[in-house]
C-alpha positions as CSV (number, residue, x, y, z in Angstrom):
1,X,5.0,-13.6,14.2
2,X,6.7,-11.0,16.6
3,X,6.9,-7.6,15.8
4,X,9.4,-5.2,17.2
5,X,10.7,-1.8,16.4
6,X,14.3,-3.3,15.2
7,X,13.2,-5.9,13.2
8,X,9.8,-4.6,11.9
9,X,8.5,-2.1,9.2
10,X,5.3,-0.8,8.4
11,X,4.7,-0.9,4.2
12,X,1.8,0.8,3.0
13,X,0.5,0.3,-0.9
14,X,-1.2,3.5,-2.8
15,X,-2.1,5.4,-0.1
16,X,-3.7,7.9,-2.7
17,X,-6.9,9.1,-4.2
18,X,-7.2,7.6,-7.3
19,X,-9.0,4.8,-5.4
20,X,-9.7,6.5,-1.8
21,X,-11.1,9.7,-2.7
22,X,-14.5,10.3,-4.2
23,X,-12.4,12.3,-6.7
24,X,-10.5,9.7,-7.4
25,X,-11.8,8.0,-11.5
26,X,-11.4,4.6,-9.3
27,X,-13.7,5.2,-5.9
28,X,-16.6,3.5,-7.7
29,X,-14.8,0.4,-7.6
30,X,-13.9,0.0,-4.5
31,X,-15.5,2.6,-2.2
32,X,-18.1,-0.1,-0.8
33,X,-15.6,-2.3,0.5
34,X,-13.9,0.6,2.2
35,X,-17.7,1.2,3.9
36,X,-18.2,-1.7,4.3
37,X,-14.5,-2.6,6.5
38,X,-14.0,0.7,7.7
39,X,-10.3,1.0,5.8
40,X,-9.8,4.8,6.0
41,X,-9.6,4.9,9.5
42,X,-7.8,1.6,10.2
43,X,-5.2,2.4,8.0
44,X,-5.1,5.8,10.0
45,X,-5.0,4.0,13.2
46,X,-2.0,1.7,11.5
47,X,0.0,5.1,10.7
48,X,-1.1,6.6,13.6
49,X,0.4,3.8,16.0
50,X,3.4,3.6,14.1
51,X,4.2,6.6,14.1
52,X,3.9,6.6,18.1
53,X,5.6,3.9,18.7
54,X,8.5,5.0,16.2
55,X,7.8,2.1,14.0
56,X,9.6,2.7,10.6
57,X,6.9,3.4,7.3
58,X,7.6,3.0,4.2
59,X,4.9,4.0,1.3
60,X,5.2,2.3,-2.1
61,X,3.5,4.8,-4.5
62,X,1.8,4.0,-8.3
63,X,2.9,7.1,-10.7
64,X,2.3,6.6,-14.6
65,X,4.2,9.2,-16.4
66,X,3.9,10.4,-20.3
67,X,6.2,7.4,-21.4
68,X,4.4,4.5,-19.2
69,X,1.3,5.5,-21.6
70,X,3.3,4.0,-25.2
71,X,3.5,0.4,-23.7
72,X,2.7,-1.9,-26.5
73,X,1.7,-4.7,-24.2
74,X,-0.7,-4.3,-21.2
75,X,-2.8,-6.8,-19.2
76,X,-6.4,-6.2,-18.4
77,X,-5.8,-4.5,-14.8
78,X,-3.0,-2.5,-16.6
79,X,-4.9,-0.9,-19.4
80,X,-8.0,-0.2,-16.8
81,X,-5.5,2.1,-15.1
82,X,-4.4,3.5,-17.7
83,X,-7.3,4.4,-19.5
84,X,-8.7,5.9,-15.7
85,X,-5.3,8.0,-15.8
86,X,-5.5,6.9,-12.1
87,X,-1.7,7.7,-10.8
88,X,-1.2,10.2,-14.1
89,X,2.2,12.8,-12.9
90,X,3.9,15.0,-15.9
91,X,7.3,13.7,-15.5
92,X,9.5,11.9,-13.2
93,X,10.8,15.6,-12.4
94,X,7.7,17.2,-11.8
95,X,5.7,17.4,-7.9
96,X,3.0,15.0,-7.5
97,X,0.0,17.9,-8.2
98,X,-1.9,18.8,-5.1
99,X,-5.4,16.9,-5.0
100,X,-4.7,14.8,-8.0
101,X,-5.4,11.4,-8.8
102,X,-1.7,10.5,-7.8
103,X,-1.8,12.2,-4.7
104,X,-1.4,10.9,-1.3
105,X,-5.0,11.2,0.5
106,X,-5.3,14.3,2.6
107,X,-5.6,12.3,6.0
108,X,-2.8,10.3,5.6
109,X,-0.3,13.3,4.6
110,X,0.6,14.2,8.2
111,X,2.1,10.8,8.8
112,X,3.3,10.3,5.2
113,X,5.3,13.7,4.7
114,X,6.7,14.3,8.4
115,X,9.7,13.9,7.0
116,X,10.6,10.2,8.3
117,X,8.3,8.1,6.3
118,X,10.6,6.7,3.2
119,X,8.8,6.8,0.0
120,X,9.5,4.0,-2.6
121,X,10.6,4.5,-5.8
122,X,6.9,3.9,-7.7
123,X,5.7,0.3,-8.8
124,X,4.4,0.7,-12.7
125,X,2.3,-2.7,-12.6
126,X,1.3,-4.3,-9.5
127,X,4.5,-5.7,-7.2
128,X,8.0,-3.9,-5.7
129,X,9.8,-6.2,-8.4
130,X,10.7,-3.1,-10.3
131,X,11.1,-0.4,-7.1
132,X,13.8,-0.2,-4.7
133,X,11.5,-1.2,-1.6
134,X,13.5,-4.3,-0.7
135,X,16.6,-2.9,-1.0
136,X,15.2,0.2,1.5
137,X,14.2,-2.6,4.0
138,X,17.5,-4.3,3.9
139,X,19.9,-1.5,4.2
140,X,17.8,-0.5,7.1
141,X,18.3,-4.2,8.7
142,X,14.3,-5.2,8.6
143,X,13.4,-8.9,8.2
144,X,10.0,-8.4,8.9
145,X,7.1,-6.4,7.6
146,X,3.5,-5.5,8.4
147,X,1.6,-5.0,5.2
148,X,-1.5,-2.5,4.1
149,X,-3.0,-0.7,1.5
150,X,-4.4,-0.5,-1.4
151,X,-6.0,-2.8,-3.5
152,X,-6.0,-5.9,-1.1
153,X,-5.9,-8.9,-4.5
154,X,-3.7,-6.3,-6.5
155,X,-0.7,-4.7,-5.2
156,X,-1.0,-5.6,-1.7
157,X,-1.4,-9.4,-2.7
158,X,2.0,-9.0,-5.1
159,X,3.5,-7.1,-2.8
160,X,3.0,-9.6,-0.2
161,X,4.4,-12.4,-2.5
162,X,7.4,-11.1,-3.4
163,X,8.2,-10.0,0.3
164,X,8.0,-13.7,1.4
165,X,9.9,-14.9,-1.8
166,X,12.5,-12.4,-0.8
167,X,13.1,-13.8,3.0
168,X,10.8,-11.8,4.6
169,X,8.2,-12.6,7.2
170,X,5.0,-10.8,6.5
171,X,1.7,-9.8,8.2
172,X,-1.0,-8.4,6.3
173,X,-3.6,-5.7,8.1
174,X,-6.7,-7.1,5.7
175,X,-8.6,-4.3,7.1
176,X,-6.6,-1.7,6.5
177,X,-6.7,-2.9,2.6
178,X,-9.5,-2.9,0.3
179,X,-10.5,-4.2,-3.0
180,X,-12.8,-3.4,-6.0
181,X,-15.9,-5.5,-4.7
182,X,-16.1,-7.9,-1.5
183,X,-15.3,-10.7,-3.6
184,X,-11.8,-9.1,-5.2
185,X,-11.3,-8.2,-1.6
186,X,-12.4,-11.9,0.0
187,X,-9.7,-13.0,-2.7
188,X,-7.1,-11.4,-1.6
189,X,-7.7,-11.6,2.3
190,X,-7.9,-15.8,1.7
191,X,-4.3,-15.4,0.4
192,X,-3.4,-13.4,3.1
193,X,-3.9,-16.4,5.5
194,X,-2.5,-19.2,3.5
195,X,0.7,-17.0,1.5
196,X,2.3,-15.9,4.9
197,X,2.5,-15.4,8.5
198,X,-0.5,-13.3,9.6
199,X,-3.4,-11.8,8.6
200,X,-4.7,-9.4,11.4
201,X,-7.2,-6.9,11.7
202,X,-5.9,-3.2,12.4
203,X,-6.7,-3.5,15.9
204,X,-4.8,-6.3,16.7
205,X,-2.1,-4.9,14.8
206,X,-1.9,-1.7,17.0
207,X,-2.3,-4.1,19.8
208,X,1.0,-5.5,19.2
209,X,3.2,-2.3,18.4
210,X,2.0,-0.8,21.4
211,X,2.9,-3.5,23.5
212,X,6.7,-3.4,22.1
């Protein structure tokens, strides 16, 4: 897979607290696979590189509002979320609140609200099925994506399959992901090299923008 600044984009899953921040009600699930890989400063070296070598980010977000909490049918990963309020915001209408759950996690803010990041309408379950990210991608001309976040056999794994069943050609950065428990996350990273057309580390990833 080649990677260019024309043809390439840089999606990021959940960049927030609920599961990156020791405030967050989901860090005891997965903050010993983000030890464990180093995922908080890969993915800052992803955004970092990015945004130097004006590679195009987008952020896919996970906001729950008042209404998402009446759903009458939930799977298991579903109803964990919401019972840990984990991406909890008063209305579609209302700021994100500083330092909460939904937030985006303080070191990533620089590079997320600079003003050229695009933010993603929010996914509600686990894929962009429901969010405008593809359409984003397309208006902008991008057939190709490179793919990170948060939780590497959740929404990075759906978000990976429905990229590839939409056209494009996809590259996940496994260490910039992480999961709840090395084998969730061992799970997800075997997919990543048998569902599409790289799995790389962050390093090689930064590797290959900066050579473009």
């Amino acid at each position: 897979m080649e990677i260019n600044q024309q043809t390439t984009a840089i999606v990021v899953t959940d960049p927030q607290n609920a599961f990156l921040s020791p405030s967050g009600s989901g860090y005891e699930l997965t903050k010993d696979v983000i030890k464990e890989v180093n995922m908080i400063e890969n993915l800052e070296l992803v955004f970092k590189t990015a945004k130097q070598h004006n590679y195009q980010v987008f952020v896919s977000p996970h906001y729950y509002y008042p209404h998402d909490h009446k759903w009458e049918i939930l799977s298991v990963g579903e109803k964990m979320m919401h019972d840990l309020k984990l991406f909890d915001v008063t209305s579609p209408q209302t700021e994100v609140p500083q330092s909460s759950q939904a937030d985006f996690y303080e070191l990533y803010k620089p590079y997320i609200e600079d003003g050229k990041t695009i933010i993603t309408s929010p996914h509600k379950i686990f894929g962009p099925e429901s969010t405008d990210l593809v359409l984003q991608l397309r208006k902008r001309g991008f057939s190709k994506v490179l793919l990170a976040g948060m939780n590497s056999n959740i929404c990075v794994d759906s978000h990976m399959r429905e990229l590839v069943e939409q056209g494009f050609e996809v590259a996940v950065i496994h260490d910039a992901t992480a999961a709840p428990g090395m084998d969730a996350y061992n799970a997800g990273k075997l997919n990543f090299g048998l569902l599409c057309s790289g799995s790389w580390t962050a390093k090689e990833a930064a590797e290959k923008m900066s050579s473009k």
